[in-house]
C-alpha angles and dihedrals in degrees: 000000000000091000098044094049093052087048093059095045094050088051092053097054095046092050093055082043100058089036085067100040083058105036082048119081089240078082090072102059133090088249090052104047070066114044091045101062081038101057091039092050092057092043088058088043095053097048084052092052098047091037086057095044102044095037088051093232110187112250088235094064103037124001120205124236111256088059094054078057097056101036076050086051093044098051114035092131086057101043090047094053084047101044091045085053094046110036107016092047113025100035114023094048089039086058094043095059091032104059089029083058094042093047087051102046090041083062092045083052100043080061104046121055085195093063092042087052101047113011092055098057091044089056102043077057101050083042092064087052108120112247095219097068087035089064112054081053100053091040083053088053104039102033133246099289127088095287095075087048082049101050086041083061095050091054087051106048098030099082100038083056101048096046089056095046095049082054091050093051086051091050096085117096118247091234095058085044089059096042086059094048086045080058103052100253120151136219096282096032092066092038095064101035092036133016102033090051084049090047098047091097102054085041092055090038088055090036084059105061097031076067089073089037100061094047093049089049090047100053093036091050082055092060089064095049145316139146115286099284133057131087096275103053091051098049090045086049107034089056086057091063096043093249092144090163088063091047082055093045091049090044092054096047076052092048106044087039093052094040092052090041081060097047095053097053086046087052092052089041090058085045105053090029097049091130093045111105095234085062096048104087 
């Protein structure tokens, strides 16, 4: 009960704590954008740590904490090799394939009625596919090793990205269409001074989510087969000898890479996007 209590009372403070940090105008700073999730996420890891101590929770349910941090301290050689099979080879070479052939084919698109009118409900169709019956196959076609993880993160990237990206190509204004053209500006022209500025935000918004999307194929392909290393392997195997503490150390690497993954391709959004209305704040 010691620990419970201790729990609750740490939670409340923190939680005062946070309400004034973001009630206060230090919120509205860069810092503080910071401080405050910061703040909130260790307050969610301490109660977990104190609830699964002081309710007695078996490790092999539910781990605290501290022990994911020292399973993570005691086995950096293990969760690198891993992280650099799962999320260097399968998904960041998956995305990058996969949005480069999206962007591509968009533009191929942009150009043929025939294709808007026949390849996009087709994809819209392959991209409800569950990925779950998508993987075994590809594994099947491309092998065990990293390209299958690789080919299960183009077909899910690939659609989220075009999609964005058709829609990017429609965002320009007739009228600045037509002043191009009264200008004597041809089809590419227009594209690149144009169209594909005016697009930017609806491509980083697709490139974004296609950044939680890569690292979910990649790990999920793995359940199906791989070589004896990547993120998906261990947790599959690890859960099968009850080293919950290794899933959670796996699940955190996950988590941090594809959180930072995300964080570069915001950083080059606000970059690239800087006149854009949703980069001015």
């Amino acid at each position: 009960m010691t620990w419970v209590l201790g729990t609750m009372l740490f939670w409340a403070a923190a939680w005062a704590l946070n309400i004034r940090l973001a009630a206060s105008g230090l919120a509205q700073s860069r810092m503080g954008r910071l401080v405050v999730p910061a703040i909130f996420g260790l307050t969610l890891l301490g109660v977990w740590e104190g609830l699964v101590r002081g309710l007695q929770v078996p490790a092999v349910i539910l781990p605290p904490p501290s022990a994911i941090a020292a399973r993570i301290a005691a086995s950096p050689d293990i969760l690198w090799v891993d992280f650099l099979q799962t999320f260097v080879k399968g998904a960041l070479t998956g995305y990058a394939m996969g949005c480069a052939a999206a962007i591509a084919l968009a533009i191929l698109i942009d150009r043929s009625p025939f294709l808007q009118r026949g390849l996009l409900p087709i994809g819209n169709f392959v991209a409800a596919l569950p990925i779950v019956g998508i993987a075994p196959i590809l594994v099947m076609w491309f092998g065990f090793d990293w390209q299958s993880k690789a080919a299960v993160v183009v077909v899910m990237v690939f659609f989220p990205v075009l999609v964005n990206m058709m829609a990017g190509l429609a965002a320009s204004e007739p009228m600045q269409r037509d002043l191009m053209a009264t200008w004597g500006a041809g089809y590419w022209q227009t594209l690149w001074r144009l169209r594909l500025p005016a697009a930017m935000p609806f491509v980083f918004n697709g490139l974004k989510i296609a950044t939680t999307l890569a690292l979910i194929g990649a790990i999920v392909a793995e359940f199906f087969g791989s070589p004896i290393q990547g993120m998906g392997f261990r947790i599959s195997t690890e859960v099968g000898r009850l080293a919950l503490d290794m899933v959670w150390a796996e699940i955190a690497v996950a988590a941090l890479a594809g959180s930072a993954f995300y964080g570069v391709v915001a950083l080059l959004e606000r970059r690239v996007t800087f006149w854009h209305p949703s980069q001015r704040r």
